[in-house]
N, C-alpha and C positions, 0 to 999 in steps of 0.2 A: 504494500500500500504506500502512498505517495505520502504527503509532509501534509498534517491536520493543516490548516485555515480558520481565521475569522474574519466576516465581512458584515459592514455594519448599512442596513438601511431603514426609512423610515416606514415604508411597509412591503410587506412580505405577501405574494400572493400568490397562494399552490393552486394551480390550475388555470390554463389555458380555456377555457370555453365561454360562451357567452359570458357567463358571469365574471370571468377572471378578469378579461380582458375590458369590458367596460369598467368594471372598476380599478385597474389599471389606469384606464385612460383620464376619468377622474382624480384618481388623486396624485398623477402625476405632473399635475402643477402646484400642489403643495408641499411637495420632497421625494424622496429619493425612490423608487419603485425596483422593487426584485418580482417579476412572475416567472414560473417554474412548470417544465410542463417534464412529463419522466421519458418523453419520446419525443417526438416533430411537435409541432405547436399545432399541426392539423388532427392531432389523435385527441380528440375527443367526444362527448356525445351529440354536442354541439354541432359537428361537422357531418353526424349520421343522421340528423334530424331531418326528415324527409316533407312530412306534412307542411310546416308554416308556423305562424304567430298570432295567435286568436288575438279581436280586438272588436268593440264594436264601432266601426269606421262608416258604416252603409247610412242611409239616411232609415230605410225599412229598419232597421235596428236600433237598440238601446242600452248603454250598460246597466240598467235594470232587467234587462233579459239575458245580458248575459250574466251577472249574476244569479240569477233563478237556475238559469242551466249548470250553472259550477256547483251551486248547492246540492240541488238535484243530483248530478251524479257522483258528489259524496256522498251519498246515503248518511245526511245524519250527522256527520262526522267533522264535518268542516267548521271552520274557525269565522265566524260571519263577519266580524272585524277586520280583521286577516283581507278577506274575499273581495271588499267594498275598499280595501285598501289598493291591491294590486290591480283587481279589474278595471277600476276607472282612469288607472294609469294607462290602460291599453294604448287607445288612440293616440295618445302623447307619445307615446316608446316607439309606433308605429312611425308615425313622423318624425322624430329623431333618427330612426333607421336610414330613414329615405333622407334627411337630409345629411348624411354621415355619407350618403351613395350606396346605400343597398341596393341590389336590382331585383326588387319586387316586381313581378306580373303587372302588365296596364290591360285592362280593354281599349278598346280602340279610340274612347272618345279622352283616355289619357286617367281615366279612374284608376283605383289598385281592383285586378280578377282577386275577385273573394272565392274559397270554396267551403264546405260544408262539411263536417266529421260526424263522427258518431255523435249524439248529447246533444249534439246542438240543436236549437231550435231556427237559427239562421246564418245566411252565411257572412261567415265572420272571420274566416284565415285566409292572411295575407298571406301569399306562398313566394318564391323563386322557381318557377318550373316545380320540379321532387326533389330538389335539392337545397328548400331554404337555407336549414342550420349552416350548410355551409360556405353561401353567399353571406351571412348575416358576420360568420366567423372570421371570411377572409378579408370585408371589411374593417371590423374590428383591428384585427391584427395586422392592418397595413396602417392606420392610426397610431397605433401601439408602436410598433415599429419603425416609427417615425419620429417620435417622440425623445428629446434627449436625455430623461431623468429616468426614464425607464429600462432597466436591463432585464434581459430577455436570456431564463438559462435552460436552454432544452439539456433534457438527455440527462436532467439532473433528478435523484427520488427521494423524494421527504422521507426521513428514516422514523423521525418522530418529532412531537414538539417539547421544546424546552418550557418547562413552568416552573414557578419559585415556587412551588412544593415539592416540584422534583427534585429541587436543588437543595431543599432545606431551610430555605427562607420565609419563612412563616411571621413575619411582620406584614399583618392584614391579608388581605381574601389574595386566593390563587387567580397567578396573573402568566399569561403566554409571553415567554420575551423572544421566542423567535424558536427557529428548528435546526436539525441537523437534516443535512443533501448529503446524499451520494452523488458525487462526479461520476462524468464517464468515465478518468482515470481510475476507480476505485477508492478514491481517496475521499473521508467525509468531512464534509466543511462545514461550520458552525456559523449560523446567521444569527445576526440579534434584530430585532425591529420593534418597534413602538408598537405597532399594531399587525397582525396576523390575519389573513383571512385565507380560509380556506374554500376552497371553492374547488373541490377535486370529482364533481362528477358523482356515477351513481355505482350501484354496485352487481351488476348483470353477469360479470362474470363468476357468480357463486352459484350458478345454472349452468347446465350443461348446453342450452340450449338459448342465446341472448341474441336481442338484437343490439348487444353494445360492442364497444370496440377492445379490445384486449387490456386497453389500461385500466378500464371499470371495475376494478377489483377491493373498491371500500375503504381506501385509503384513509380520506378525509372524516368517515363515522369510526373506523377504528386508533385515527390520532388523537380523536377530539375526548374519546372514549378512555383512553388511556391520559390524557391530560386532565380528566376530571367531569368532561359533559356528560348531561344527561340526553337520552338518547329517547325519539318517541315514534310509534307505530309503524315499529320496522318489520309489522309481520304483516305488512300493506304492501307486498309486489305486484307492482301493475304488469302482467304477462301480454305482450300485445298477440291478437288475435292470429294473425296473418304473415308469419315467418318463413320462407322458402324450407323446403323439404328436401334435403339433397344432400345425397352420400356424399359427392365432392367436391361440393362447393360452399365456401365461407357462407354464416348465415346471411340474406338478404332481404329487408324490411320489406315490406310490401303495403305501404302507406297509406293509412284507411282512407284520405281521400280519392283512394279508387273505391272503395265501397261507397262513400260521398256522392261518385259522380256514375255510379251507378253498377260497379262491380256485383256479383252475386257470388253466395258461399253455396257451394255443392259435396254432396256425398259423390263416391267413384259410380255411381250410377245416373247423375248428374242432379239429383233430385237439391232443390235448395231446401235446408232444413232450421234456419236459422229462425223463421214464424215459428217452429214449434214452441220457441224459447220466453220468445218476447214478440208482442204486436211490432214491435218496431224492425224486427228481422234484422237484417244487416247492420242497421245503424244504433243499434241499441247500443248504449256502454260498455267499454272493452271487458269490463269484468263479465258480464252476461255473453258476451259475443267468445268470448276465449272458452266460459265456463260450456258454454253449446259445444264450441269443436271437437273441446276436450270429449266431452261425454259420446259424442257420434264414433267417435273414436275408439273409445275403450268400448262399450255397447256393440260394434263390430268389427271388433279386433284388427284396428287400420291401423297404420304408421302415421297418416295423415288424412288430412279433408283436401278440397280445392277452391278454388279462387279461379271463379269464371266473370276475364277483363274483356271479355270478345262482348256483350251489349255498348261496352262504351264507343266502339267503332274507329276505325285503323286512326282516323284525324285526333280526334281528342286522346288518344294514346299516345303518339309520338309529338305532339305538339305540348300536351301538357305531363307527360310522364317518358320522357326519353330516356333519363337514366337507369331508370327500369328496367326498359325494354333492352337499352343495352345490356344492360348484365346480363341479365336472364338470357341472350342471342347467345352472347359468348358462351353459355355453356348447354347451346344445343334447345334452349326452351326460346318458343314463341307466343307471347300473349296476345298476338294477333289472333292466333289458330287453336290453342288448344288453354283447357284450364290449368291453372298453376298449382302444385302441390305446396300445402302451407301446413305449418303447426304452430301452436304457441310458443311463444319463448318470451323469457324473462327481460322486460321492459324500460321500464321505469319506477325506481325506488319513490313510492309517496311519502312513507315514513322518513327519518333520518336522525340527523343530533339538532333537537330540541333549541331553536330559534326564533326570537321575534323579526320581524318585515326588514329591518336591516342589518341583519346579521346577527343579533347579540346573542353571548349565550352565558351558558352560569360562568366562566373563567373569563377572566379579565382580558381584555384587550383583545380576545379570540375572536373573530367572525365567522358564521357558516352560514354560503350563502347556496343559491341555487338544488343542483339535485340534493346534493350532500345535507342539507337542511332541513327540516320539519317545521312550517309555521302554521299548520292547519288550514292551508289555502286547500289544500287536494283533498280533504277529508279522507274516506276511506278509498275512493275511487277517482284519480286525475281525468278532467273532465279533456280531450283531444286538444292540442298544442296550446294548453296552459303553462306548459315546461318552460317552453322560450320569452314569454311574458313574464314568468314569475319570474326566471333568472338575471332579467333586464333590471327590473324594478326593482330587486332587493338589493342589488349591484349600484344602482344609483341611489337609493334608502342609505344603503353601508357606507357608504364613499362620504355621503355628506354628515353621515352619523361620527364619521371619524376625522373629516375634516374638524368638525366643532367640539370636539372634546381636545383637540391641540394637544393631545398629549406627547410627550418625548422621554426615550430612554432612559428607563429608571437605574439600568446598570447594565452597562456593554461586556463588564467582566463575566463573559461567559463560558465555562470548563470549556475545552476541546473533546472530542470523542472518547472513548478509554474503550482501546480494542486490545488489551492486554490480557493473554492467554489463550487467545485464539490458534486454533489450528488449521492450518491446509487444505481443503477440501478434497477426499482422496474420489469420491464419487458423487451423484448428483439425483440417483434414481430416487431416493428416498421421496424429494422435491415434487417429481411428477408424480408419482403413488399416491401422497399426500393432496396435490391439486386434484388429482382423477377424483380419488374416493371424496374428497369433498363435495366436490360437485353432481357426483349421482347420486350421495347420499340426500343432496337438498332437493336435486329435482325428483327422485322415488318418495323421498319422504315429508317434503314441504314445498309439494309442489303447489298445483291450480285447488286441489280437494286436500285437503288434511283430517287428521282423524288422532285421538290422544296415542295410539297406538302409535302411531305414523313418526310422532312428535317425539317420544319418549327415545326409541329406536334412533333416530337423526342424533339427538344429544349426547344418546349415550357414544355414540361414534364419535361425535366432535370432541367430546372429552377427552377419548384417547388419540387423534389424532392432533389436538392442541399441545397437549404433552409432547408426543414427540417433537413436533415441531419447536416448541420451548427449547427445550436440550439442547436441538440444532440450533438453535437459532445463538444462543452462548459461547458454541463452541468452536465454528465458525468465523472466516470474514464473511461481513454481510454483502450481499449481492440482492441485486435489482428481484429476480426469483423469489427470493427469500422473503425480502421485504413484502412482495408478495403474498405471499402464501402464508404468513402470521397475519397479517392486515384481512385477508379472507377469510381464514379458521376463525378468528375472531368475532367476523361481521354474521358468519354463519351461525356462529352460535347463539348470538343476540337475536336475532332474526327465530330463530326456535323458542329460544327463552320467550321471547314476545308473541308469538303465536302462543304460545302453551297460557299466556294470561289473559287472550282473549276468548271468554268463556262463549261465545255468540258466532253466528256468521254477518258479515257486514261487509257490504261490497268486496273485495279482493281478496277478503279471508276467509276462506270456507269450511266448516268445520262438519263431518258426518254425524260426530255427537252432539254437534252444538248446530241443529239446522236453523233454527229459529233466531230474529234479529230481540235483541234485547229495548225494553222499554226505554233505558235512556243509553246516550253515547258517551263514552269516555274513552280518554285519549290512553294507550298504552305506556306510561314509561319505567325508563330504568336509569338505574344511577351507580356511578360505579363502587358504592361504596355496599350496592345490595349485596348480599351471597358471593 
């Protein structure tokens, strides 16, 4: 390993995605900016975001309706303050988009093309072609990137955060003074910052089966978690309905605004079964729309269902869903001609570590913003491209929330790493064993249906696969994998622990012993000082 470091700025920001980078771009005209992304600055969920940016922009619309529809498909659950906070921000964030040079969709007369998702009652997502998140991204980060106070360190992996409890300093409430990076060189470098925000995305890949991208692996709930947060209804995995099905091909989304503009779901016999479910068929809520697939599924022993895009017809396919179409060419499928084999896969984290609207959380100076965060916007069920809205809004909430508290560097004297007694790494297999069996344990056992059976079985796995992992993780130099694969056993196991305390079923949590939705709603948390 190369020679410890310390580098000193005024804010620290893990994660590259919407949220990162707006708030980046904020408060780097008040001091010094570090964002950190563990790969390209394009690896995030942000850039896989296919649908758009819900807003109500149409004159037919109201942010009174779309409030109603965000409630509504939290079942119950959602933070009503929260809701009326970030949704009436829409059409403002929308227009800051566009004047920052997003290239949102026009119809012809120079309006923004709206389209229509599940939940919604009108249309309301602003889109880029199927590719919004990551027009909205590559803007951002060409701002960012332009900017002189901002340094930009790819390829670097938050190992953990630094807090004066960690340290021993227990003069007043536990406060985040900044984190340790793994370099690309191996070497890990000690940042200090006044203020921290985390913004690291969701956690998809603790399924076997996601539509996220390989860095989703819980980073930012299992730092915050181990720094002191408390963490809330992390047993809320939104599974999106319609994931490609395919022996060799990465997974590839398949974004409900083709069920919007008029996709149909079929069995292998073409029959659409999605009425049996819900009057609203297709466009019903992704919790109801995944829970159908699933069930058609196991009920006649399928791998998958399909995705029949031939009613939208050849023009509004390639005009408004090309990237789709491309992928799917490339590996032999045409959704011009034939139906597409899809299955659920793990989504979007509703739950997370326990935040109000701009970030705050129980440790000092910590922020969590976007996926990584829980403010009770999503309730139990995220109502179709609220993701990129809430992450916008909380990103400029946080930004001004730390602007005005001016605070600065209580103590830059920060240890260096101590990897003393570390040994060599003579093999590696342990690592992948460990990812494997985590991740089929959570999708067998905590998957779209759960059952206390189901739940008991997952934990007890996790238990012993955390342990091992422990040991290695001590005995070892740490590497990118590793860091890893503790960050995931972790999030795994919270994620169990929180379904096992929801005694009910409520949008995205389904439980066989618990079929029935309980009289009142309460939000699931944990703290790390429980058990």
């Amino acid at each position: 390993m190369g020679d410890h470091s310390i580098q000193h700025f005024d804010y620290l920001i893990l994660g590259s995605g919407a949220a990162g980078l707006l708030a980046a771009k904020r408060l780097a005209d008040h001091g010094r900016v570090a964002i950190v992304n563990k790969g390209d600055f394009s690896e995030s969920n942000t850039y896989q975001a296919q649908g758009g940016i819900a807003g109500a922009t149409n004159v037919a619309d109201s942010i009174e309706s779309h409030i109603a529809d965000t409630i509504h498909a939290g079942a119950g659950l959602c933070h009503e303050d929260v809701v009326n906070q970030i949704i009436s921000s829409g059409s403002r964030i929308i227009q800051e988009l566009i004047d920052l040079g997003t290239p949102f969709d026009t119809e012809a007369t120079g309006t923004l093309h709206l389209t229509r998702e599940g939940g919604h009652s009108q249309r309301r997502v602003a889109h880029s072609k199927d590719a919004t998140g990551r027009a909205i991204g590559e803007t951002l980060l060409q701002h960012v990137q332009q900017h002189p106070n901002i340094t930009c360190l790819r390829r670097h992996t938050a190992v953990d955060l630094i807090t004066s409890r960690r340290l021993g300093r227990h003069s007043g409430k536990n406060s985040c003074l900044g984190a340790y990076l793994l370099d690309p060189d191996g070497s890990i470098i000690t940042i200090s910052a006044a203020h921290t925000v985390v913004a690291t995305g969701g956690t998809g890949k603790v399924y076997m089966y996601t539509s996220n991208p390989h860095a989703a692996t819980g980073d930012g709930v299992a730092m915050a978690w181990r720094a002191g947060c408390t963490v809330m209804n992390l047993e809320l995995m939104q599974f999106h309905p319609t994931c490609l099905y395919h022996a060799s091909s990465p997974t590839i989304l398949l974004t409900e605004a083709l069920r919007g503009e008029g996709a149909h779901l079929v069995d292998s016999q073409g029959r659409r079964f999605a009425f049996d479910y819900d009057k609203r068929g297709e466009l019903a809520p992704r919790d109801i729309v995944a829970r159908a697939i699933d069930h058609e599924m196991k009920k006649h022993g399928q791998d998958c269902m399909f995705l029949d895009v031939r009613p939208l017809g050849e023009e509004t396919i390639i005009n408004y869903f090309p990237n789709i179409h491309e992928r799917l060419m490339a590996i032999g499928l045409d959704m011009r001609e034939q139906p597409i084999p899809v299955v659920p896969a793990a989504h979007y984290m509703c739950g997370g570590v326990k935040a109000d609207v701009a970030g705050r959380t129980s440790v000092e100076e910590l922020y969590v913003i976007g996926e990584a965060a829980c403010t009770g916007l999503h309730g139990a069920n995220r109502l179709a491209s609220n993701s990129l809205l809430e992450c916008l809004v909380m990103a400029e909430f946080c930004a001004d929330a730390i602007i005005k508290t001016n605070t600065k560097p209580q103590d830059t004297t920060l240890p260096v790493w101590d990897d003393s007694g570390t040994v060599p790494e003579t093999e590696r297999v342990q690592i992948k064993q460990n990812w494997d069996e985590i991740r089929a344990t959570m999708s067998n056992y905590v998957g779209i249906v759960r059952s206390n059976e189901r739940l008991r079985r997952a934990r007890r796995r996790l238990n012993l696969i955390r342990e091992e992992i422990a040991s290695y993780y001590w005995q070892y130099p740490i590497s990118r994998d590793l860091i890893e694969l503790r960050n995931l056993s972790l999030v795994a196991d919270l994620i169990v622990r929180s379904a096992q305390m929801r005694h009910e079923s409520r949008g995205l949590h389904y439980s066989t012993n618990y079929p029935e939705t309980a009289a009142t709603a309460e939000d699931t948390l944990l703290t790390p000082d429980q058990l």
